[in-house]
Backbone as CSV, one residue per row, in Angstrom:
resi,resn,N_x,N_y,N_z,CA_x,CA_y,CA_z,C_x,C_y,C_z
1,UNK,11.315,29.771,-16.207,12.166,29.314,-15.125,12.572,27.871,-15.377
2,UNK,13.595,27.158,-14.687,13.812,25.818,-14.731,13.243,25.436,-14.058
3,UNK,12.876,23.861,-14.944,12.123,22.828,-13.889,13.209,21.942,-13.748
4,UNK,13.314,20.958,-12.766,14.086,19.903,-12.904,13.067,18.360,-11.935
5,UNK,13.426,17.727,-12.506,12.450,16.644,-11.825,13.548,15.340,-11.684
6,UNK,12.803,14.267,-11.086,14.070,13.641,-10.217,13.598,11.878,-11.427
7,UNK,12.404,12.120,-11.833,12.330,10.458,-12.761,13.669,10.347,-13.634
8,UNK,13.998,8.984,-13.124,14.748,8.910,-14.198,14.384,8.357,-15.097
9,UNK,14.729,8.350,-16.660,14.028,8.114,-17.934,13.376,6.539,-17.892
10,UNK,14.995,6.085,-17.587,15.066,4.540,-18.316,14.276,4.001,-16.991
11,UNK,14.118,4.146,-15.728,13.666,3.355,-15.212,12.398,3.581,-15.003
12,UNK,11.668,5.100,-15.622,10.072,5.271,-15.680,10.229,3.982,-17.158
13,UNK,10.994,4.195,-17.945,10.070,3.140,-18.983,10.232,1.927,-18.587
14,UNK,11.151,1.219,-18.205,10.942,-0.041,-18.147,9.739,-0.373,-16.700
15,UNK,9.331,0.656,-15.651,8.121,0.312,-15.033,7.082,0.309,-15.737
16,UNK,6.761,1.081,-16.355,6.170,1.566,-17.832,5.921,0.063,-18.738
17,UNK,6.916,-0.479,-18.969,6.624,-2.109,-19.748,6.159,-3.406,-18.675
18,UNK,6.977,-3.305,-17.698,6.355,-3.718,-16.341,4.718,-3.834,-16.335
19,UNK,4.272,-2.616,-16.102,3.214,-2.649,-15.678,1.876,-3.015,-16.735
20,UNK,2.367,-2.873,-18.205,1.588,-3.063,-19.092,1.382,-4.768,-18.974
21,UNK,2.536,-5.006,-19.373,2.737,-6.751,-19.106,2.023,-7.314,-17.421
22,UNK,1.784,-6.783,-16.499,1.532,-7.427,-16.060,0.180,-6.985,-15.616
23,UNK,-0.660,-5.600,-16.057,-1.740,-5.712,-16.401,-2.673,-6.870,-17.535
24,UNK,-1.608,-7.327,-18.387,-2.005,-7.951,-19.337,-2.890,-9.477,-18.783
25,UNK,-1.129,-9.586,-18.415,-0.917,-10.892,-17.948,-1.742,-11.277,-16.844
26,UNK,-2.155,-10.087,-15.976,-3.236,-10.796,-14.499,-4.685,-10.290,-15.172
27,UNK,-4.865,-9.731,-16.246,-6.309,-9.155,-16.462,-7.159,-8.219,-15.465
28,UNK,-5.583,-7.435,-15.099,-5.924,-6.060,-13.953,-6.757,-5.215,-14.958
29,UNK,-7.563,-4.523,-14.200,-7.961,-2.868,-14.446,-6.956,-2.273,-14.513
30,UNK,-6.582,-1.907,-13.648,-5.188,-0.929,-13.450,-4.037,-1.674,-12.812
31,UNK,-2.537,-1.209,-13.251,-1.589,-0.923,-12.184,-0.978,0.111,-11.878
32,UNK,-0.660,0.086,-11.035,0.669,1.142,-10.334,1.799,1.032,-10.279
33,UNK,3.070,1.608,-10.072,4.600,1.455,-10.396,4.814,2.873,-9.315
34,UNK,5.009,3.074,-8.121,5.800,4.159,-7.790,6.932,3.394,-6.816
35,UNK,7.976,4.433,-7.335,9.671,3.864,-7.255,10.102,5.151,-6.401
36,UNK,10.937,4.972,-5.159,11.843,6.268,-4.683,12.877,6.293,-4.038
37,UNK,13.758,6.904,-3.655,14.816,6.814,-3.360,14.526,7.168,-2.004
38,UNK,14.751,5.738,-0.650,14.298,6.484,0.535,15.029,6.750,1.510
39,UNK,16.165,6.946,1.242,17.474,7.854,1.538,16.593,9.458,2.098
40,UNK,16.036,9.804,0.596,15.858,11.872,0.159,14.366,11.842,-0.513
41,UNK,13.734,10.354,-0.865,11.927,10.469,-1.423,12.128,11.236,-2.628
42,UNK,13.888,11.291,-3.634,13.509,11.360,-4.908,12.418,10.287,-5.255
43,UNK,11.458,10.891,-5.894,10.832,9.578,-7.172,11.338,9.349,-8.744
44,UNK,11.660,8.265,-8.511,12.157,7.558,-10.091,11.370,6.970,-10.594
45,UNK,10.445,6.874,-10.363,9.191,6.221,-11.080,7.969,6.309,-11.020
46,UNK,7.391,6.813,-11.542,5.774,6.775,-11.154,4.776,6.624,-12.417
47,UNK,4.165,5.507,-12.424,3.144,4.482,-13.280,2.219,3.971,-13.369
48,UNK,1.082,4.714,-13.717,-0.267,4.447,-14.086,-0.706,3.785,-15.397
49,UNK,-0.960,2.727,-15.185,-1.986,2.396,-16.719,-2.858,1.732,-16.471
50,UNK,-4.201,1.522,-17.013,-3.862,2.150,-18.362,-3.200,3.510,-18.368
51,UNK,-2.863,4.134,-19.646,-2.344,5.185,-19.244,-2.727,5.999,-20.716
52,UNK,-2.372,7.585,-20.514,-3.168,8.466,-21.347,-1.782,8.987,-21.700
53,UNK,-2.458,9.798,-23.318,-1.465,10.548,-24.309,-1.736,12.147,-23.537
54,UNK,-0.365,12.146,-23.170,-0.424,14.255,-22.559,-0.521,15.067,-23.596
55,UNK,-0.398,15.061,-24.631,-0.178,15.462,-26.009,-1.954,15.247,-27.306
56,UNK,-2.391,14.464,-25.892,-3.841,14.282,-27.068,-5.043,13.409,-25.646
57,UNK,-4.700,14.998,-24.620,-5.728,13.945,-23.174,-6.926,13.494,-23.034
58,UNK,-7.521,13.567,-24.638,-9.066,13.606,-24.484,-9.252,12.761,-25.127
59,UNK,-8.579,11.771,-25.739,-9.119,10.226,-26.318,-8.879,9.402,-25.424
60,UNK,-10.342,9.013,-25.272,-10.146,7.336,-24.328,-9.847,5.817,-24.603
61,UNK,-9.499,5.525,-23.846,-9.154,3.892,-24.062,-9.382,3.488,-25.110
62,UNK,-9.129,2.640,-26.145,-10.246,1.790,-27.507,-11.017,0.975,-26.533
63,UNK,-12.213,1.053,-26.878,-13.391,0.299,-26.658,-14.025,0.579,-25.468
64,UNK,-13.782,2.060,-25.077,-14.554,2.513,-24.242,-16.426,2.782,-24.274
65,UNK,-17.122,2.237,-24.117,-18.329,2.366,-24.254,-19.395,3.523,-23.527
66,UNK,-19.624,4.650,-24.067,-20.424,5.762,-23.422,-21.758,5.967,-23.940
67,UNK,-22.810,6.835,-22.691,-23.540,6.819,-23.039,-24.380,8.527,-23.265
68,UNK,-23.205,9.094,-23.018,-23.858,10.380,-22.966,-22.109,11.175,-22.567
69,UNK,-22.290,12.794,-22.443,-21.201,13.382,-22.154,-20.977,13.403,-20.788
70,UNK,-22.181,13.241,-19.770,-21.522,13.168,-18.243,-20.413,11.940,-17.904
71,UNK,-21.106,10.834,-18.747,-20.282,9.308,-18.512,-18.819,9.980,-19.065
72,UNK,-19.158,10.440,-20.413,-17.428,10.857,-20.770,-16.596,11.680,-19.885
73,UNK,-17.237,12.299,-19.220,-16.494,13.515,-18.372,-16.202,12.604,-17.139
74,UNK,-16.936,11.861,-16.635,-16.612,11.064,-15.452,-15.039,10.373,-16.158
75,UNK,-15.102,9.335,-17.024,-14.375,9.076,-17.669,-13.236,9.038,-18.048
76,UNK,-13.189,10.275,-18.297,-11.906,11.405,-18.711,-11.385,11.639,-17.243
77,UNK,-12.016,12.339,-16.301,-11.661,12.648,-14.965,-10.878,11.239,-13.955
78,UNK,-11.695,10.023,-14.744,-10.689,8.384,-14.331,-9.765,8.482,-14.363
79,UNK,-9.667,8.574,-16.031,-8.187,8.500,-16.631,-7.337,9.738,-15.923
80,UNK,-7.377,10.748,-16.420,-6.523,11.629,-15.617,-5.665,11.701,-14.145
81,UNK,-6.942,10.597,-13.322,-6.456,10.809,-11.831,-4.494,9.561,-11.950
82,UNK,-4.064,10.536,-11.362,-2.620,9.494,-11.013,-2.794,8.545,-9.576
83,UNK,-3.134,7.235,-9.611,-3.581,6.531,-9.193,-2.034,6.461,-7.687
84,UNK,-1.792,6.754,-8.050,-0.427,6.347,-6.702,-0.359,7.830,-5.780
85,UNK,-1.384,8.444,-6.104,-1.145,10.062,-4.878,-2.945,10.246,-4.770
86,UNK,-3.240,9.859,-5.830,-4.984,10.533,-5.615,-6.158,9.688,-5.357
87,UNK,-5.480,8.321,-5.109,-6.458,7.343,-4.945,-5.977,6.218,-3.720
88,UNK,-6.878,6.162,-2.822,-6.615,4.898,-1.573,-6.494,3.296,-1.826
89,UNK,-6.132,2.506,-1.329,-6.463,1.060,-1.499,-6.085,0.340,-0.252
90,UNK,-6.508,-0.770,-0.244,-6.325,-1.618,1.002,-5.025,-1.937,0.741
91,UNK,-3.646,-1.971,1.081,-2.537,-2.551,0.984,-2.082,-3.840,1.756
92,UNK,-3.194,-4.289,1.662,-2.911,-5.890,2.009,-1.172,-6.293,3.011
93,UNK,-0.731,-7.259,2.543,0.229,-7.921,3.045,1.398,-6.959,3.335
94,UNK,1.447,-6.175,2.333,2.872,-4.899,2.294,2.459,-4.376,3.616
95,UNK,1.626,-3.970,3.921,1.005,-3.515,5.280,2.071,-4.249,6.504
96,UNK,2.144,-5.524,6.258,3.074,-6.318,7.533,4.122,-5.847,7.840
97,UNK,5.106,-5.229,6.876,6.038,-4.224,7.368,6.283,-3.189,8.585
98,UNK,5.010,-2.773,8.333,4.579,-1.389,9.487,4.207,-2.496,10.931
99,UNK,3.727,-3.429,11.130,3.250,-3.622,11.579,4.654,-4.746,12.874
100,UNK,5.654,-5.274,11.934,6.648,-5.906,12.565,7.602,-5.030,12.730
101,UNK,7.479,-3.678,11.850,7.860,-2.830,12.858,7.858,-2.430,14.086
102,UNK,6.465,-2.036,14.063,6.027,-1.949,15.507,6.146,-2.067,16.574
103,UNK,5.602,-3.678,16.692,5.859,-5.113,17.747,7.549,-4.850,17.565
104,UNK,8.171,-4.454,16.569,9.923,-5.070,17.151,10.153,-3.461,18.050
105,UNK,10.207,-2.490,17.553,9.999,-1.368,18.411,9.732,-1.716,19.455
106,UNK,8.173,-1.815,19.856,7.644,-1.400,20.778,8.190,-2.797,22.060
107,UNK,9.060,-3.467,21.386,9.326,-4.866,22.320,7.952,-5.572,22.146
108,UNK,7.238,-5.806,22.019,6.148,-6.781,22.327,6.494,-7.996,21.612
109,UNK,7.492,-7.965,20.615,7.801,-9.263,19.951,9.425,-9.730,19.561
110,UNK,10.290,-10.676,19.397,11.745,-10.651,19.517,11.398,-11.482,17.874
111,UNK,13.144,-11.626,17.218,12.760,-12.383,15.857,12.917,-13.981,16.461
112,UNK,13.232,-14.314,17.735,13.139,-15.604,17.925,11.809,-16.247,18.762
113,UNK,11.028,-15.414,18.858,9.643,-15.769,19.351,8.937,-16.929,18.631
114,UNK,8.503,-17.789,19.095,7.930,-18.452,18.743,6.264,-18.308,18.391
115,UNK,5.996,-18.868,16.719,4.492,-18.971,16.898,3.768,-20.216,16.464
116,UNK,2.845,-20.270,16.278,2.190,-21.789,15.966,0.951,-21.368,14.495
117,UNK,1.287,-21.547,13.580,-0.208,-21.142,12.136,-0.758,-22.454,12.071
118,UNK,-2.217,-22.662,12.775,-2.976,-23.799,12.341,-3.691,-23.659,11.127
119,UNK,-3.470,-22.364,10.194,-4.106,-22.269,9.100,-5.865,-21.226,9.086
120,UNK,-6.028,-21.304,10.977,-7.335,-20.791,10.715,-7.036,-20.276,11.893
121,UNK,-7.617,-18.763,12.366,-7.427,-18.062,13.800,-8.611,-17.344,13.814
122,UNK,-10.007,-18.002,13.061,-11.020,-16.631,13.361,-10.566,-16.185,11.707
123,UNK,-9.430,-15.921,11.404,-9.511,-15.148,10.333,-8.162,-16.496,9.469
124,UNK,-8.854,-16.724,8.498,-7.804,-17.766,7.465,-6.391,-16.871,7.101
125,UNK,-5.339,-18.181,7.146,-3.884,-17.548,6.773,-4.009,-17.964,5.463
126,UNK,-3.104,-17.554,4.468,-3.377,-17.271,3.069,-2.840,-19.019,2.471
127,UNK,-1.933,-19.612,3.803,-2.170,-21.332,3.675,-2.983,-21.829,4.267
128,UNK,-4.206,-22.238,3.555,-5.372,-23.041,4.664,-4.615,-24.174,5.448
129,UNK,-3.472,-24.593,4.907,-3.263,-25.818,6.110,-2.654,-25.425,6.996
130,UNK,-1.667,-24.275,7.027,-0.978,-23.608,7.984,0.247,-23.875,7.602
131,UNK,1.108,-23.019,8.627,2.548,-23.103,8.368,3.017,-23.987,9.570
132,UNK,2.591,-24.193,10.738,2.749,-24.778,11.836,3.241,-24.010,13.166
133,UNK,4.389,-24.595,13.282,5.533,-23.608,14.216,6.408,-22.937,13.705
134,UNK,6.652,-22.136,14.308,7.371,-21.106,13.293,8.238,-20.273,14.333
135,UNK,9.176,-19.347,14.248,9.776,-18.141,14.122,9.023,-16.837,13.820
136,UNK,9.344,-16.000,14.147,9.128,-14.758,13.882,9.583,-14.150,12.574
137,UNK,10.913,-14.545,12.596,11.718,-14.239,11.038,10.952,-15.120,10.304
138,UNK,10.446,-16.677,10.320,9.458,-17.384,9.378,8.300,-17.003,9.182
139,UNK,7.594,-16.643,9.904,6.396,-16.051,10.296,6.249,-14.513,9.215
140,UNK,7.539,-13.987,9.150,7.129,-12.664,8.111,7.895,-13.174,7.013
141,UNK,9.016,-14.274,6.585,9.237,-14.826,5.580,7.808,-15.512,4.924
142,UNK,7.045,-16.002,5.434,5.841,-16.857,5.361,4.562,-15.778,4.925
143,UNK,4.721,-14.724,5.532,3.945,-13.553,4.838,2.725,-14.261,5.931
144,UNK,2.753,-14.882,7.142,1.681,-15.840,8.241,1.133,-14.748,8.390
145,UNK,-0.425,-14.721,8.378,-1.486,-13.684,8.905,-1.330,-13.786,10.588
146,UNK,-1.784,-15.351,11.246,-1.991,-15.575,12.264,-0.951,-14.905,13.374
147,UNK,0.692,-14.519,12.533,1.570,-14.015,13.794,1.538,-12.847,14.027
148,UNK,0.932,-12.452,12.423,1.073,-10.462,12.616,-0.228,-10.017,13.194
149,UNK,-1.393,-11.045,13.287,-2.610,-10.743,14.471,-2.010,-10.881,16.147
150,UNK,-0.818,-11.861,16.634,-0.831,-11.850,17.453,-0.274,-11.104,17.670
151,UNK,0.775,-10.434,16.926,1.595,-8.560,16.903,0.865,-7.588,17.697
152,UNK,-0.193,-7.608,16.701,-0.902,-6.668,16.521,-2.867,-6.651,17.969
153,UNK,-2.112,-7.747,18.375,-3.301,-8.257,19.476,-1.675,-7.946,21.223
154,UNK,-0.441,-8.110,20.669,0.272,-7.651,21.552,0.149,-6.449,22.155
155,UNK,0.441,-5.788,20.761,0.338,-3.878,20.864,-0.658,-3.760,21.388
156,UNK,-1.912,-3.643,21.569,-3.180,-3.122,21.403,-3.517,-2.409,20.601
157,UNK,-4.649,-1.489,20.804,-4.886,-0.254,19.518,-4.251,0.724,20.399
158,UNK,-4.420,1.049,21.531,-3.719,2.474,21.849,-2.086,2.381,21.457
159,UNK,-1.123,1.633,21.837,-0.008,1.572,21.557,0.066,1.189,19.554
160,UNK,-0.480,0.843,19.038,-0.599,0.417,17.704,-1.084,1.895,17.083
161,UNK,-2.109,2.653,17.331,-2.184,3.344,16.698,-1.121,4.886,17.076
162,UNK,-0.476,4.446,18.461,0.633,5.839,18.350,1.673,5.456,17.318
163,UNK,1.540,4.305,16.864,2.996,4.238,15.445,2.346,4.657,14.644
164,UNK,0.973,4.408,14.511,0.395,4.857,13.055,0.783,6.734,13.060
165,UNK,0.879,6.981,14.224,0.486,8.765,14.161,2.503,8.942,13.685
166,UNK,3.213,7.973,14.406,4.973,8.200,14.469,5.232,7.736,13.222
167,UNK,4.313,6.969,12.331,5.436,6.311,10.939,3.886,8.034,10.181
168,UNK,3.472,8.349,10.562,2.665,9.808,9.475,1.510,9.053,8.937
169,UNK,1.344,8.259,9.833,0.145,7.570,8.496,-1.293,7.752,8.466
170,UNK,-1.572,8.743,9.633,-2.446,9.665,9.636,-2.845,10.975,9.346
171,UNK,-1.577,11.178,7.749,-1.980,12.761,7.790,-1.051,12.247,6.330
172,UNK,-1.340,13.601,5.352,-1.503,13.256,3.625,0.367,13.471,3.734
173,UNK,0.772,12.874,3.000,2.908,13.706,2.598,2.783,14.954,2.552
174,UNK,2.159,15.332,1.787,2.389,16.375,1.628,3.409,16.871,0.269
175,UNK,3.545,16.112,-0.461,3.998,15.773,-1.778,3.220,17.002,-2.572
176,UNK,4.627,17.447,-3.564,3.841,19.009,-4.281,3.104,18.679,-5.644
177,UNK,2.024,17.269,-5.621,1.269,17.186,-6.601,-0.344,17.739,-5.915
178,UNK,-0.967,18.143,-6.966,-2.492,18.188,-6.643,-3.391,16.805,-6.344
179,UNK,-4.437,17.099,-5.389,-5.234,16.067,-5.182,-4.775,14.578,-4.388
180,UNK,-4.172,14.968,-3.671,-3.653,13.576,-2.732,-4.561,13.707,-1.729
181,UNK,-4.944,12.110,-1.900,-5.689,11.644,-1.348,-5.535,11.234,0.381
182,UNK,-6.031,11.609,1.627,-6.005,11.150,2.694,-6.336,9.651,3.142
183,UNK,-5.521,8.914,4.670,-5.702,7.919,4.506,-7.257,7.632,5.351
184,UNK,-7.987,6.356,4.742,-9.021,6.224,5.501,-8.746,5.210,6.618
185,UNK,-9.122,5.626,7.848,-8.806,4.621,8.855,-9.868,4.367,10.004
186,UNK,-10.051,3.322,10.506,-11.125,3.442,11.408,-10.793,4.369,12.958
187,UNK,-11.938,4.829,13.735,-11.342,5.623,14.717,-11.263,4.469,15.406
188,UNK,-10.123,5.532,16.162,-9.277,4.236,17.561,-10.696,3.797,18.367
189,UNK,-11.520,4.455,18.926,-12.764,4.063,19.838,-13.322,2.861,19.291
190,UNK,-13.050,2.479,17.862,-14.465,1.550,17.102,-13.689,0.629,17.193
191,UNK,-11.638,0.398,17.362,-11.403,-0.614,16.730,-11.428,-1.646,17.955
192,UNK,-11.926,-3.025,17.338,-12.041,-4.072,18.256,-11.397,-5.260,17.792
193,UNK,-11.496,-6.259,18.277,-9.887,-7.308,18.207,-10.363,-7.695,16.680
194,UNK,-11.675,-7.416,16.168,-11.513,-8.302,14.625,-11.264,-7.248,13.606
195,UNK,-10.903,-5.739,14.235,-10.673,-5.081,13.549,-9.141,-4.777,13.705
196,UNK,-8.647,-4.599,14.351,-7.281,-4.903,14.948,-6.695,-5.918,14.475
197,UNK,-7.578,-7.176,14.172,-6.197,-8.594,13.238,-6.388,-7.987,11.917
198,UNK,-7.969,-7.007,11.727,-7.332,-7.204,9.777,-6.749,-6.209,9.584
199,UNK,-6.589,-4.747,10.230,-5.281,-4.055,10.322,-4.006,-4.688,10.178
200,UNK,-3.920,-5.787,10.942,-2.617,-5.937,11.073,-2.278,-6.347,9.684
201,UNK,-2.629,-7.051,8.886,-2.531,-7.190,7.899,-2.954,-6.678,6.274
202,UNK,-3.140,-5.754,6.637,-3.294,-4.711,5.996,-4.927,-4.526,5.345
203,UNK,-5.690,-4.871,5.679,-7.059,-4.749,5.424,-8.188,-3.965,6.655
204,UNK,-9.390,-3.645,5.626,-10.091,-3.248,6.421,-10.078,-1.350,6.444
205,UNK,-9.367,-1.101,5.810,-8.667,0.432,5.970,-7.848,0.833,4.686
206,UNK,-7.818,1.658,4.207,-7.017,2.445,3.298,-5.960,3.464,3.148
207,UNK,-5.193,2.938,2.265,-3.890,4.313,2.566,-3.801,4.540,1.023
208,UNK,-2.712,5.534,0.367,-2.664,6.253,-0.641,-0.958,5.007,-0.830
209,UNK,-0.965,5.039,-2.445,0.362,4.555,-2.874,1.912,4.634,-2.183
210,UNK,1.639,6.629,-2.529,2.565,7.239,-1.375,3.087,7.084,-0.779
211,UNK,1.411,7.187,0.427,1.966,7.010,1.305,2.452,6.119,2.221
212,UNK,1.882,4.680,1.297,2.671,3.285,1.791,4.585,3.552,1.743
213,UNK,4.494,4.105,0.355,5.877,3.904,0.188,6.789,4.915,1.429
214,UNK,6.466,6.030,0.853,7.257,7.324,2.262,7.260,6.353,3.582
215,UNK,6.234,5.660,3.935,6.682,5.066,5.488,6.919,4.173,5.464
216,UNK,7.382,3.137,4.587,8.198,1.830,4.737,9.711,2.648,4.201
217,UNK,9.748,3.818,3.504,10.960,4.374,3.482,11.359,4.581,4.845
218,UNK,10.946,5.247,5.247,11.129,6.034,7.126,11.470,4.943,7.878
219,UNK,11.405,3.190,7.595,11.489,2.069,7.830,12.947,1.846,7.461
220,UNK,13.259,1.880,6.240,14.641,1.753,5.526,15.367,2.325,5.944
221,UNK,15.460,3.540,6.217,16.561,4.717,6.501,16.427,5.132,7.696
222,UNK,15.519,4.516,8.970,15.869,4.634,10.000,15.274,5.540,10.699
C-alpha cells in the first residue's frame, strides 16, 4: 500500500544539524527538534539525538560503556525511544504561553496591566535584580516569573486547571505513533499557591514534546 508522510526532507535535515551543533555546543545529553504545521499538525520535523542508524539499530553510541547484556538492552531501549512523543519533561518558560493565555481569556489580566519584578517573590525571577515595573506585554517580553505567578495566583487552580482540561493537556494527542507518553500533573486537591507559581511557569509537572507543541498550536490558530 502507499505510505505518505508529511516531513519534509530539507527541513528534517537542517533540524538534524541544528540539533547536533547545539548538543555539542551546550554539552546536552540529548536534544529535541519537533516542527508542525499548526494550521492541520502536519509534522515537518522531528529530531532526536543523539541519534541511531535504522539500517544498523543495534550499535550504540562510541564510547558507550556496559556491563553486562541487561545494561545493553536497557540501552538500546534509550536509544530507540523518540524523545518528543515517548518521554515527559518540565517545559519550563515555553510553559508561559499557556498560561498568558489563560489570564488573557479568562480576563483576569489586560496587556496594559501593570506589574512590579523585585527580582525575588518567594520564588527568584531568572533576573535576581528584577525587572522593576513593567507591562504585561514586558512582563512576557521579559520572560518575568513574578507576573506569570500573579496570572496564575489570579486564576486560581479551579479556573486554571479548566484550561488545562480546554487547551487537552490532560489527556495523550493521540498521535498514530506507539508509546506516547501521558502528561504528569499534580491533582487539583494538592495544588497550593507554591505549587500554583511553579506551574505557572512551567515547573514542577511534566508534559510530552507533543504535546507542548499541539497546544501552543491550538494557541496559534485559534
Amino acid at each position: 500500500f502507499d505510505l505518505s508522510t508529511s516531513l519534509d526532507y530539507n527541513i528534517q535535515m537542517y533540524a538534524q544539524q541544528e540539533a547536533e551543533r547545539v548538543m555539542e555546543q551546550k554539552e546536552a545529553e540529548k536534544v529535541s527538534i519537533l516542527l508542525l504545521n499548526p494550521k492541520n499538525g502536519e509534522i515537518y520535523a522531528c529530531v532526536n539525538v543523539p541519534e541511531f542508524n535504522l539500517n544498523d539499530p543495534y550499535i550504540l553510541p562510541a564510547g558507550t560503556v556496559l556491563s553486562g547484556q541487561e545494561e545493553k538492552t536497557d540501552a538500546l531501549n534509550r536509544m530507540w525511544r523518540n524523545t518528543c512523543i515517548n518521554d515527559t519533561y518540565e517545559p519550563g518558560s515555553t510553559f508561559k504561553i499557556i498560561t498568558a493565555s489563560a489570564g488573557l481569556e479568562a480576563g483576569v489580566v489586560t496587556l496594559q496591566d501593570q506589574f512590579s519584578c523585585p527580582g525575588f517573590r518567594g520564588i527568584h525571577c531568572a533576573r535576581r535584580t528584577g525587572h522593576g515595573a513593567e507591562t504585561f506585554v514586558q512582563g512576557v517580553e521579559n520572560s518575568c516569573n513574578p507576573v506569570f505567578i500573579d496570572v496564575a495566583l489570579r486564576l486560581g487552580v479551579e479556573k486554571y486547571y479548566s484550561y488545562f482540561e480546554k487547551f487537552g493537556l490532560l489527556e495523550k494527542t493521540g498521535i498514530d505513533l506507539p508509546g506516547e507518553a501521558a502528561t504528569i500533573m499534580h491533582k487539583q486537591e494538592n495544588v497550593g499557591p507554591v505549587e500554583l507559581a511553579t506551574i505557572s511557569f512551567g515547573q514542577s509537572f511534566q508534559i510530552t514534546p507533543i504535546q507542548l507543541v499541539t497546544t501552543v498550536s491550538s494557541i496559534i490558530n485559534g
